[in-house]
C-alpha positions as CSV (number, residue, x, y, z in Angstrom):
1,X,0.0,0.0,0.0
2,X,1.4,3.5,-0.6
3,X,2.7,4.8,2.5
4,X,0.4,8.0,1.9
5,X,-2.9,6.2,1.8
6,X,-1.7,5.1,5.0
7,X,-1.4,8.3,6.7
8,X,-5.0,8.7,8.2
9,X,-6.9,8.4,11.0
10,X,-5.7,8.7,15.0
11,X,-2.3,9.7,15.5
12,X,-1.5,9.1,19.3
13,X,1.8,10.8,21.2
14,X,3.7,9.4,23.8
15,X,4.2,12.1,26.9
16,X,6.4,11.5,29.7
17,X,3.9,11.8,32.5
18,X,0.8,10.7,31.2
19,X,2.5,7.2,29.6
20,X,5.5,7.0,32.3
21,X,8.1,4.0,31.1
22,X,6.2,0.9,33.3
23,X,2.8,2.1,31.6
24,X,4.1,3.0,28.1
25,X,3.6,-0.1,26.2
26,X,0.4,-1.6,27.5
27,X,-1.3,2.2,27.1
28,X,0.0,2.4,23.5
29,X,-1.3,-1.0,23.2
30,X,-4.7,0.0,24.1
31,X,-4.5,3.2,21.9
32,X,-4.0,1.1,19.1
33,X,-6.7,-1.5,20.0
34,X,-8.8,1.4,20.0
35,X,-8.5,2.2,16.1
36,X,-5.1,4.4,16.2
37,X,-3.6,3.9,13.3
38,X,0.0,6.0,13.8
39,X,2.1,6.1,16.9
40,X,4.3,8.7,17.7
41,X,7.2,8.0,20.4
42,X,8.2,11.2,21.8
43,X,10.9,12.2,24.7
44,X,13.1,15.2,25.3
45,X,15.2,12.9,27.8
46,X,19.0,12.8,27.0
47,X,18.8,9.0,28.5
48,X,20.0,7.5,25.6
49,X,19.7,4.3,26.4
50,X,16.3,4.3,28.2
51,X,14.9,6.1,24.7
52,X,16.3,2.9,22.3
53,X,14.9,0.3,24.8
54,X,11.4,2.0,24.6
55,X,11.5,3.1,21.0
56,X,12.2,-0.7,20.3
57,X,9.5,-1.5,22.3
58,X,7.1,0.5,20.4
59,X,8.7,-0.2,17.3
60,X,7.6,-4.0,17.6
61,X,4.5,-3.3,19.2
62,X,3.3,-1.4,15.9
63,X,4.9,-3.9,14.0
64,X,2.3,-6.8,15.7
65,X,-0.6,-4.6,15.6
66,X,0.0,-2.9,11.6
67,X,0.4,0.4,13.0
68,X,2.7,3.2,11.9
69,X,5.5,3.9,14.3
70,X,7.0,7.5,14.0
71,X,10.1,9.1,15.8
72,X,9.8,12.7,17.5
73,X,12.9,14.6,16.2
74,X,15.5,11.8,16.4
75,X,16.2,10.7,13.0
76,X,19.1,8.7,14.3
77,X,16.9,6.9,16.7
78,X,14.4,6.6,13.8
79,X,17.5,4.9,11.8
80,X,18.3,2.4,14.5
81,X,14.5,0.8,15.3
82,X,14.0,0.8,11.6
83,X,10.7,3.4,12.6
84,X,8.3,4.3,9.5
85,X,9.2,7.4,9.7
86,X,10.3,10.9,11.9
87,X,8.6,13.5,12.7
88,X,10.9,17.3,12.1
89,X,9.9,20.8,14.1
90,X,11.6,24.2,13.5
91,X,14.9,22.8,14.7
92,X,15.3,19.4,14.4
93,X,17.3,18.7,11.1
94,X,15.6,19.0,7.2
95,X,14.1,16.7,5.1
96,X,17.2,16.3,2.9
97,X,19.2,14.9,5.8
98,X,16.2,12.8,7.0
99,X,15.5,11.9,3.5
100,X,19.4,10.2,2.8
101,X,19.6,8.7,6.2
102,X,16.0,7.0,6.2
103,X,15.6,6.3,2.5
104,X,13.3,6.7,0.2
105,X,10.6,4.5,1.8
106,X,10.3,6.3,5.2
107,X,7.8,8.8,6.5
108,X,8.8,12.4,6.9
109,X,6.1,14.5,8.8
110,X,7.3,18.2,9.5
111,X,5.2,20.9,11.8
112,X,4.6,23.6,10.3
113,X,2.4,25.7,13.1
114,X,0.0,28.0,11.8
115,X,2.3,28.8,8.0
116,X,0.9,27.3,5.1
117,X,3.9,28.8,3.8
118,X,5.7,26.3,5.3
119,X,3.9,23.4,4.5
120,X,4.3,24.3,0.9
121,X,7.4,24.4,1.1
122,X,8.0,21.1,3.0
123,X,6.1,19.4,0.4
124,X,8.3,20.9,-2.2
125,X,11.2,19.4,-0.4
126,X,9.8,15.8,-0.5
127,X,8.0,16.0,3.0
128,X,5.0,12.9,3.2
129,X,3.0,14.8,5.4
130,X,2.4,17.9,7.8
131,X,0.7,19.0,10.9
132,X,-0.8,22.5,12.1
133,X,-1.2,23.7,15.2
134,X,-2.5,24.2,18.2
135,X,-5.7,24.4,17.1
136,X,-7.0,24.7,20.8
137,X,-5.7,25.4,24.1
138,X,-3.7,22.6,24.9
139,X,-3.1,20.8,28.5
140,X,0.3,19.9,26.9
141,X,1.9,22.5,25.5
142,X,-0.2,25.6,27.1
143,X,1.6,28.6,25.1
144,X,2.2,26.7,21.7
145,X,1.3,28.7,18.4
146,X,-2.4,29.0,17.9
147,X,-3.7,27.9,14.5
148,X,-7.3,29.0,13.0
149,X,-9.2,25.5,11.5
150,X,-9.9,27.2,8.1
151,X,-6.3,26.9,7.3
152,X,-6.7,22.8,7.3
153,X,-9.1,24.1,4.1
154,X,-6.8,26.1,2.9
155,X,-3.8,23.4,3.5
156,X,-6.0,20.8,1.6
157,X,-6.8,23.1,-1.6
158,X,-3.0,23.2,-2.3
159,X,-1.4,20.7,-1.1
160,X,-0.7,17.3,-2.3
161,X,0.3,15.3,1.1
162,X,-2.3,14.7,4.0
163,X,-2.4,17.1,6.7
164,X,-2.5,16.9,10.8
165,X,-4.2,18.5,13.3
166,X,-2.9,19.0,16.7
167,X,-3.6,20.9,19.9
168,X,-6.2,20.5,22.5
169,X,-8.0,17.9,20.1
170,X,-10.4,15.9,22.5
171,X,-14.2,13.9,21.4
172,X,-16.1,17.3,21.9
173,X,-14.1,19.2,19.1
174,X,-12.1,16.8,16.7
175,X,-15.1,16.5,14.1
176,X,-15.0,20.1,13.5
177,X,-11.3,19.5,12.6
178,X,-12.1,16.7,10.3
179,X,-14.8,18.6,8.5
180,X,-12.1,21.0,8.4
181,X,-9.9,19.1,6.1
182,X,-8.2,17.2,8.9
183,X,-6.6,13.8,7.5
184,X,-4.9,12.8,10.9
185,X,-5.6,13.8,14.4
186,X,-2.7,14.0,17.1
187,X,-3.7,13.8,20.3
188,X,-2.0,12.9,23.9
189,X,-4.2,13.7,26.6
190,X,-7.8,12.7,25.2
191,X,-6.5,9.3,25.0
192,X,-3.8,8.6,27.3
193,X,-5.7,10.9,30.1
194,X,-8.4,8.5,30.3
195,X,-9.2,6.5,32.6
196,X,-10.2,4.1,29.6
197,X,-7.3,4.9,26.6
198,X,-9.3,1.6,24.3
199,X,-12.7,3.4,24.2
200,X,-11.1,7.0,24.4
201,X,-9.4,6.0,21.1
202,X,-12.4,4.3,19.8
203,X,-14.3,7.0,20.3
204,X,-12.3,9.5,17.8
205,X,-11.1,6.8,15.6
206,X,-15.0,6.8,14.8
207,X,-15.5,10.1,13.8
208,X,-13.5,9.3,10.3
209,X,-15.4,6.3,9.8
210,X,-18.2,7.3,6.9
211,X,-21.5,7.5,7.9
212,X,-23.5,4.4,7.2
213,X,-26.7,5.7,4.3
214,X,-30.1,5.1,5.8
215,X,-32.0,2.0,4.7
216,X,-34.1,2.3,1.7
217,X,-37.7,1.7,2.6
């Protein structure tokens, strides 16, 4: 399958304090139970050593379950788990790089904030997909750059690649987001908050499903 037909759906995010290292892998687990269909392993740590035996982890994990597995930042870490892909902010290495050291076949996802400018620009430079945001007030990250959802229109009208959401995305405002133009949501705390992460997951993995066309009479 294309890697790009691929890139749809729930798109969960590993956070140090809501999925702490003994809770990690069974919480990701249930995420992807759930209907998440890409996982992103992200940690600012400099414990080198803790961040391979986890990424593994997840790596195979994925790997059982079909999902996508995805590397915050690291495209050296993404090299050594063979990852599907890495994930680039502002300041965390270009797609060239990430391009020769992953190859041709892996997933490069860049943010791009609230710039369609940018997002053109990383799909000039061979990015596979990109993600805008905060689109609302985030537990996470409470001062990230705020994004208005018209620009997920204006992102899909010209641009080639599927585009993220992120930001304060929870059940109560994620269909707005989709209706938006929203090919992937990212999320942390709606799913790995909850007291149950399968049927949190569930829950907005749902919302892209089509709806089913009433019964003829």
């Amino acid at each position: 399958m294309n890697k790009q037909h691929r890139l749809r759906g729930l798109y969960a995010i590993t956070h140090a304090t809501l999925t702490p290292d003994a809770n990690m892998i069974p919480a990701v687990e249930q995420a992807i139970i759930g209907g998440c269909q890409i996982v992103q392993y992200r940690d600012k740590s400099l414990d080198h050593v803790r961040r391979l035996q986890q990424a593994q982890a997840l790596q195979q994990l994925c790997l059982q379950h079909h999902a996508l597995f995805i590397i915050n930042d690291d495209i050296e870490l993404a090299r050594l788990v063979n990852a599907d892909g890495v994930h680039l902010g502002r300041e965390d290495g270009n797609i060239t790089e990430a391009r020769q050291r992953l190859g041709d076949d892996s997933i490069i996802g860049i943010s791009c904030y609230n710039q369609l400018e940018l997002a053109i620009q990383a799909e000039q430079y061979g990015a596979d997909y990109v993600a805008f945001g905060s689109f609302f007030s985030s537990r996470v990250k409470p001062d990230a750059i705020r994004a208005e959802p018209a620009l997920l229109q204006q992102a899909q009208q010209q641009l080639n690649i599927p585009v993220v959401a992120i930001g304060g995305i929870d059940q109560y405002n994620a269909a707005s987001l989709i209706n938006q133009g929203a090919d992937m949501l990212a999320v942390i705390s709606a799913i790995f908050a909850e007291d149950d992460i399968q049927q949190a997951a569930s829950t907005l993995t749902k919302l892209f499903d089509p709806p089913t066309p009433p019964l003829s009479p």
